[in-house]
C-alpha positions as CSV (number, residue, x, y, z in Angstrom):
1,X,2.1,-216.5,55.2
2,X,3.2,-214.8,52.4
3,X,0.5,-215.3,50.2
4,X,-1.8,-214.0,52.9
5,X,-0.5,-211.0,53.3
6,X,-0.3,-210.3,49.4
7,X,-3.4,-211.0,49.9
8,X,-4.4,-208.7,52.2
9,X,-2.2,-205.8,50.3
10,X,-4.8,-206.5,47.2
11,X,-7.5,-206.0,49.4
12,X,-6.4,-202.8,50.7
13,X,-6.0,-201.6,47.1
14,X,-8.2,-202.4,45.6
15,X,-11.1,-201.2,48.5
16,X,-9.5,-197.6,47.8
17,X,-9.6,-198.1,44.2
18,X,-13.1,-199.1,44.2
19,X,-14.0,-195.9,45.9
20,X,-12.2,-193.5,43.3
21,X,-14.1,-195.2,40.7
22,X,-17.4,-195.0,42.1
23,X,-17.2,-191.4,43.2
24,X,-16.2,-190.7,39.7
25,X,-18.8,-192.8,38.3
26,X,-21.1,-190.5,40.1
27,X,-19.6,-187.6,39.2
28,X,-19.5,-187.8,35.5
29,X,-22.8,-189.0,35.7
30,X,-24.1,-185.9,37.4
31,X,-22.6,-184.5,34.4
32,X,-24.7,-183.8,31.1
33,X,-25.5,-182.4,28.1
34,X,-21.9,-180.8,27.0
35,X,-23.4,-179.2,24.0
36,X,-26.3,-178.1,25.6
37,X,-30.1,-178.9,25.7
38,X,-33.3,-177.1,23.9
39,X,-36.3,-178.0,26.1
40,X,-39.5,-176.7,23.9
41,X,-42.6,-178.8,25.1
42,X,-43.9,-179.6,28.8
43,X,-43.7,-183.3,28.3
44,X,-40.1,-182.9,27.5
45,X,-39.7,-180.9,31.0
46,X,-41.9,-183.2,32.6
47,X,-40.0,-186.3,31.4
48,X,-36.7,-185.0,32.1
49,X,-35.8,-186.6,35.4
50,X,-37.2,-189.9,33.8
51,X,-35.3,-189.9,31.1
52,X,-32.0,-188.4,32.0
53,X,-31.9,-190.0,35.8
54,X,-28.9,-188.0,37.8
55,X,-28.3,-185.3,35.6
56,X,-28.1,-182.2,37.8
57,X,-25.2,-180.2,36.3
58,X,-25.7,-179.3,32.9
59,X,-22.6,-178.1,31.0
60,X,-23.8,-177.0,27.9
61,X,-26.1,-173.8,27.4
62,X,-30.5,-174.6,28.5
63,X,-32.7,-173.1,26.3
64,X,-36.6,-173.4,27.5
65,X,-39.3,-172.0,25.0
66,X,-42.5,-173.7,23.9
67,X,-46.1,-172.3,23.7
68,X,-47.5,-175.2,25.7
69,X,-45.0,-175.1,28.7
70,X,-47.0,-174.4,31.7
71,X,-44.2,-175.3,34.3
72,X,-41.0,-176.3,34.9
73,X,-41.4,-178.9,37.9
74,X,-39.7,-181.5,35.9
75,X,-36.3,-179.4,36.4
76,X,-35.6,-179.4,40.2
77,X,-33.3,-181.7,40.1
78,X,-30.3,-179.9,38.3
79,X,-28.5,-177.8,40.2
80,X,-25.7,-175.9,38.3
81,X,-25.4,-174.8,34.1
82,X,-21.9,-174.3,33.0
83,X,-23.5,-171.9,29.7
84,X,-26.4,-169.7,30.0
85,X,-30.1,-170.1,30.9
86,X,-32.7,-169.1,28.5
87,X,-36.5,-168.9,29.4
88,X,-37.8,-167.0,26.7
89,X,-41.5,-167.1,24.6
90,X,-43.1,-169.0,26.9
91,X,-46.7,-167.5,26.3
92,X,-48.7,-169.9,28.9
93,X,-45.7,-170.1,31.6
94,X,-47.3,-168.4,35.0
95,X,-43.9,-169.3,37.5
96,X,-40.3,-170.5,37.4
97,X,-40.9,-172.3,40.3
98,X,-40.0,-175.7,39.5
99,X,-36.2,-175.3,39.0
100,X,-35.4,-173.9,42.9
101,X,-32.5,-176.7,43.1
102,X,-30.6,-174.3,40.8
103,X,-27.5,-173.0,42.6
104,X,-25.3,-171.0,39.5
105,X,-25.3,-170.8,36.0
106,X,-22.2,-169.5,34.5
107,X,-24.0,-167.8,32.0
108,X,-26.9,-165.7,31.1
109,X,-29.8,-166.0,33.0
110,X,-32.7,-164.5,30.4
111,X,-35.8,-164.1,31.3
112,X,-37.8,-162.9,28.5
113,X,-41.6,-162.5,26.9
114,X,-43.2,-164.2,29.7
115,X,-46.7,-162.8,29.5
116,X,-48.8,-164.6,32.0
117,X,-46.2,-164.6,34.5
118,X,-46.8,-161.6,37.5
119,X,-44.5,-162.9,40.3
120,X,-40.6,-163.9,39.3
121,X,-40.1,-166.8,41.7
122,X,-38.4,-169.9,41.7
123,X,-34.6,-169.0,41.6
124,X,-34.6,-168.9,45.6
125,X,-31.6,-171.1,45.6
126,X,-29.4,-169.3,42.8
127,X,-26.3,-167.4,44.5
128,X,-24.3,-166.5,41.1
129,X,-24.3,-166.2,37.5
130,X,-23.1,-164.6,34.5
131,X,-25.7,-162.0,33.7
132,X,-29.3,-161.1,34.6
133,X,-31.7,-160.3,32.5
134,X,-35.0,-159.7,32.5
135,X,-36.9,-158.4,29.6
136,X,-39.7,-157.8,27.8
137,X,-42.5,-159.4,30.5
138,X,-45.7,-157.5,30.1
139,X,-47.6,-158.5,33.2
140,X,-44.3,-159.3,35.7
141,X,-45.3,-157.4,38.8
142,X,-43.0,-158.5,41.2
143,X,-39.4,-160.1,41.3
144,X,-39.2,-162.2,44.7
145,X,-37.4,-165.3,43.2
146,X,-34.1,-164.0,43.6
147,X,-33.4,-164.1,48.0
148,X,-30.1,-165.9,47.4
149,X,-28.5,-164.1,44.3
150,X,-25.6,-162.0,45.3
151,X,-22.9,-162.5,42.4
152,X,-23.6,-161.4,39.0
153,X,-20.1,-161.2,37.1
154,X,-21.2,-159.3,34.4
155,X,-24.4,-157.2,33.9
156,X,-28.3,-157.0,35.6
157,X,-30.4,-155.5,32.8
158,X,-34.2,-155.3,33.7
159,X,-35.8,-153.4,30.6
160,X,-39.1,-153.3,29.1
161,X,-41.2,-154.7,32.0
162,X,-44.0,-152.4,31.9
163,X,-46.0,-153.5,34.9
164,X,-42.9,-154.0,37.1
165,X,-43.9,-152.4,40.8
166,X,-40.4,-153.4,42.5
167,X,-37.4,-154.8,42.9
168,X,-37.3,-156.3,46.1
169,X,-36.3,-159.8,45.3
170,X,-33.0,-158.7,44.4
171,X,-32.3,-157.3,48.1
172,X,-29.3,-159.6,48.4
173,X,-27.5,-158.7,45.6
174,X,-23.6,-157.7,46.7
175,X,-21.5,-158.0,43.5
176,X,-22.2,-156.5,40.1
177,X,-20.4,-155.3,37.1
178,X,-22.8,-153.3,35.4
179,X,-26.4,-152.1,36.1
180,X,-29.2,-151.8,33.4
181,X,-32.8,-150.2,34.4
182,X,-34.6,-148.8,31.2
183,X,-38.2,-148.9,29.9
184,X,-40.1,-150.1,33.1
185,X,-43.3,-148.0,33.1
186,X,-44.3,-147.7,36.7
187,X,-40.9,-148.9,38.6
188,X,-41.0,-146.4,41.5
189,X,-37.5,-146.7,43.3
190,X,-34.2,-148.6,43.4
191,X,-33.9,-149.4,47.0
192,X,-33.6,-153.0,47.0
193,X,-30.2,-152.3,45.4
194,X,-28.7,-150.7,48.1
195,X,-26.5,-153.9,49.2
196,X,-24.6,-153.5,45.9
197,X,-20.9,-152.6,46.5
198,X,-20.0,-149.2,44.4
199,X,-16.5,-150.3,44.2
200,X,-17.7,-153.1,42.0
201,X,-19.8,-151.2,39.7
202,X,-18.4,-150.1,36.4
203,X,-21.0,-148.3,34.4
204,X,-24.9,-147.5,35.8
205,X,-27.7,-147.0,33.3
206,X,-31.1,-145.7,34.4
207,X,-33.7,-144.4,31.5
208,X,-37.3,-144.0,30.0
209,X,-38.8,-145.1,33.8
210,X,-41.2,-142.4,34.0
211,X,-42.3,-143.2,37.2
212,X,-38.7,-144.0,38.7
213,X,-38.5,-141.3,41.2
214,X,-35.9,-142.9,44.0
215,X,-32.5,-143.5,42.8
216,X,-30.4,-141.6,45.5
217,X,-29.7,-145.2,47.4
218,X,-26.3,-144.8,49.2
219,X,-24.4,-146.9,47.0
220,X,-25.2,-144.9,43.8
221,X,-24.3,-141.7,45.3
222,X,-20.9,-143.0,45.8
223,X,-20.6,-144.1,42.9
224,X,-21.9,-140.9,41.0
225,X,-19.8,-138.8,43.6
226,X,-16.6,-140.7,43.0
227,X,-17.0,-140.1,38.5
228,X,-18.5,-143.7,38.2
229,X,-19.3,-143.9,33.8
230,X,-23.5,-143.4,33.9
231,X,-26.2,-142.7,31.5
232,X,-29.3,-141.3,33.4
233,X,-32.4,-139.6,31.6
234,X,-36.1,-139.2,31.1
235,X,-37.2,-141.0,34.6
236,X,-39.2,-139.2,37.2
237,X,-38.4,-135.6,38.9
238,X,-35.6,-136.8,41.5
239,X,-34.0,-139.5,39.2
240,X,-33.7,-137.1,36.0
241,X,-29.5,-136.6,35.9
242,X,-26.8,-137.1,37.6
243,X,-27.2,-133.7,39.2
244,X,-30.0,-134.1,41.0
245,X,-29.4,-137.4,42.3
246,X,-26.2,-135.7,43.8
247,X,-28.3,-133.6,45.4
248,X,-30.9,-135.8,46.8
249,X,-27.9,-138.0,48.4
250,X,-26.1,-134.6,49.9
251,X,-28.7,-131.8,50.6
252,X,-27.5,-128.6,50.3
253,X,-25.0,-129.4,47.7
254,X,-25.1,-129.0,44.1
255,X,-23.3,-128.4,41.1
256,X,-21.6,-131.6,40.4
257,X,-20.4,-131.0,36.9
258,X,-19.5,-127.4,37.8
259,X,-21.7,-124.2,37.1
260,X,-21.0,-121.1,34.9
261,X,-22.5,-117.9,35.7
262,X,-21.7,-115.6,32.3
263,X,-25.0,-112.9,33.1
264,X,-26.3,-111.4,36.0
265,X,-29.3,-113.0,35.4
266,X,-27.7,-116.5,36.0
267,X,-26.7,-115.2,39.7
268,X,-29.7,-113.7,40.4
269,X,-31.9,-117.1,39.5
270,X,-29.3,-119.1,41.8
271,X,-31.6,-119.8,44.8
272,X,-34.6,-120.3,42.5
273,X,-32.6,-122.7,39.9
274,X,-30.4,-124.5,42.7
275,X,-32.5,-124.0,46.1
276,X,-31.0,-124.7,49.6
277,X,-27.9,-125.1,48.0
278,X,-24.5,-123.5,49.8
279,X,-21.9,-126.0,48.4
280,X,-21.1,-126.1,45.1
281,X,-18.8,-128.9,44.4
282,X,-17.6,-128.5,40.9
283,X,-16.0,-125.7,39.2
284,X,-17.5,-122.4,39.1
285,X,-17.1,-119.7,36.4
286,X,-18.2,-115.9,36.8
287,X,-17.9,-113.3,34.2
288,X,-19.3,-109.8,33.3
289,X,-22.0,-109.7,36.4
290,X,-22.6,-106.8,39.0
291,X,-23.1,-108.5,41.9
292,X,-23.0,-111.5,44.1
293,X,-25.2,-111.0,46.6
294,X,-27.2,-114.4,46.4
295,X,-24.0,-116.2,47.3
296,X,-23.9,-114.6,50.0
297,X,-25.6,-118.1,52.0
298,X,-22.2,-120.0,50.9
299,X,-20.4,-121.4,54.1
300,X,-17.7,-123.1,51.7
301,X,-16.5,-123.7,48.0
C-alpha cells in the first residue's frame, strides 16, 4: 500500500514537472538570435521560417538590406525584437508587408532609402517601440502601415521623404517623447497627430516642409501655449513660427513671446502686422510714441 501511493506521489510530480519543462522548452525556443541577425538577400528572408523553425522573438538587433530583396513574406512569423529594426538600402523592396505578425521592437524602427516603395504598410500589428524613423524614401507617398502604433518611448522623426502626401497611418499614435518633421517637400498638414498627448511631449521640431501649411492640431497648441522646447521654421504661411501657430489655434490672440512697440510707426502698423488681434498674451513694451489709438479694439491684456 505504501509503495502505491509513493507511487502515485511520483506521478503527481513529476506530471507538473513535465509541464514546466515543456513550456520552457517552448519558450526559449521562441527565443533567438541574442546577438542579433543581418538579413541581406531574399532567399535568406525567404528561408527563414525553414531554417530557424519557432523563432518569433528576436533578441538581438534585425538588420534587413540587400539590393535583390523584393519582400519580406518570409518574416511573419516573429513577433517581438528586443534591439532595433533596420530596413534600410533596399533599392527593389516595394512593401513591408510581410512582417505584420510584429507586435514591438524595443528599439529603432528605421525605415530608410526605400526607393520603389510608395505606400508604408505592413506594421499593422506593431503597438510600441523605441523610435520611429523614416527617412530618406524618395517615392513614399503614403504611411498607412502603422493603425496599431500608439507608444513610441523615444523619438518619431520623418525627414527627407520628398513625395510624402500624409500622415494618416499614424492616427493612433498616443505616447511620444519627441517629434521630428523636417525636409518632406509636399507634406500638407499634421492632423493625423492629433491623438498625441502634449503632456508627453518634450521637444517638437517642424522645418524645411514648404508645403506644411496645418500645424495648429490641438495638441500642439497646448503644447506651444504651455513653453513646450520647439524649433519651427521655413514651412508654409500658417506653420512658419511659433507665433502664428498660436494664432491659428486662438484667433484673435497674438503676441506670444511679447511685443515691443519703441516708434509710433510700430503702433500705427498694429492691425496691419497683427490683424484681428485684441489679446496680446505676452509682455508688451511702449516707449516714445504719441498715441494709442489702434489699441483701442483691446477687450483685455
Amino acid at each position: 500500500m505504501n509503495s502505491l501511493c509513493n507511487t502515485k506521489f511520483k506521478l503527481y510530480y513529476l506530471i507538473p514537472l513535465y509541464t514546466v519543462l515543456l513550456w520552457s522548452s517552448v519558450t526559449l525556443h521562441s527565443q533567438c538570435f541574442p546577438t542579433g541577425i543581418n538579413l541581406n538577400t531574399q532567399s535568406a528572408i525567404d528561408n527563414f521560417s525553414t531554417n530557424f523553425p519557432g523563432c518569433t522573438h528576436i533578441l538581438g538587433n534585425v538588420t534587413i538590406t540587400g539590393v535583390d530583396i523584393t519582400n519580406l513574406s518570409g518574416l511573419s512569423s516573429i513577433s517581438m525584437i528586443d534591439g532595433y529594426l533596420f530596413i534600410i538600402d533596399c533599392p527593389a523592396l516595394t512593401t513591408t508587408a510581410g512582417i505584420n505578425s510584429l507586435l514591438s521592437v524595443s528599439g529603432e524602427v528605421k525605415i530608410r532609402n526605400i526607393p520603389s516603395m510608395t505606400n508604408l504598410t505592413g506594421f499593422s500589428a506593431l503597438h510600441t517601440c523605441g523610435n520611429l524613423n523614416i527617412n530618406a524614401n524618395q517615392n513614399l507617398a503614403h504611411i498607412s502601415g502603422f493603425q496599431a502604433l500608439q507608444t513610441v518611448n523615444g523619438f518619431v522623426k520623418i525627414h527627407f521623404n520628398d513625395n510624402l502626401h500624409n500622415l494618416s497611418g499614424l492616427q493612433a499614435l498616443h505616447d511620444v517623447k519627441q517629434i521630428f518633421i523636417n525636409n518632406n517637400n509636399i507634406l500638407t498638414n499634421l492632423t493625423p497627430l492629433e491623438q498625441i498627448q502634449s503632456n508627453t511631449l518634450n521637444f517638437l521640431e517642424i522645418k524645411n516642409n514648404p508645403q506644411l501649411a496645418i500645424c495648429h492640431i490641438s495638441n500642439f497648441c497646448t503644447f506651444l501655449a504651455n513653453g513646450g522646447n520647439y524649433t519651427i521654421i521655413n514651412n508654409q504661411i500658417g506653420c512658419e513660427d511659433r507665433e502664428i501657430i498660436l494664432q491659428n489655434c486662438y484667433p484673435g490672440t497674438c503676441g506670444y513671446s511679447g511685443i515691443n512697440f519703441y516708434f509710433q510707426a510700430h503702433i500705427d502698423n498694429f492691425t496691419t502686422n497683427y490683424p484681428g488681434c485684441h489679446t496680446i498674451k505676452g509682455n508688451v513694451e511702449i516707449r516714445d510714441v504719441s498715441s494709442l489709438s489702434p489699441f483701442k479694439c483691446f477687450t483685455k491684456h
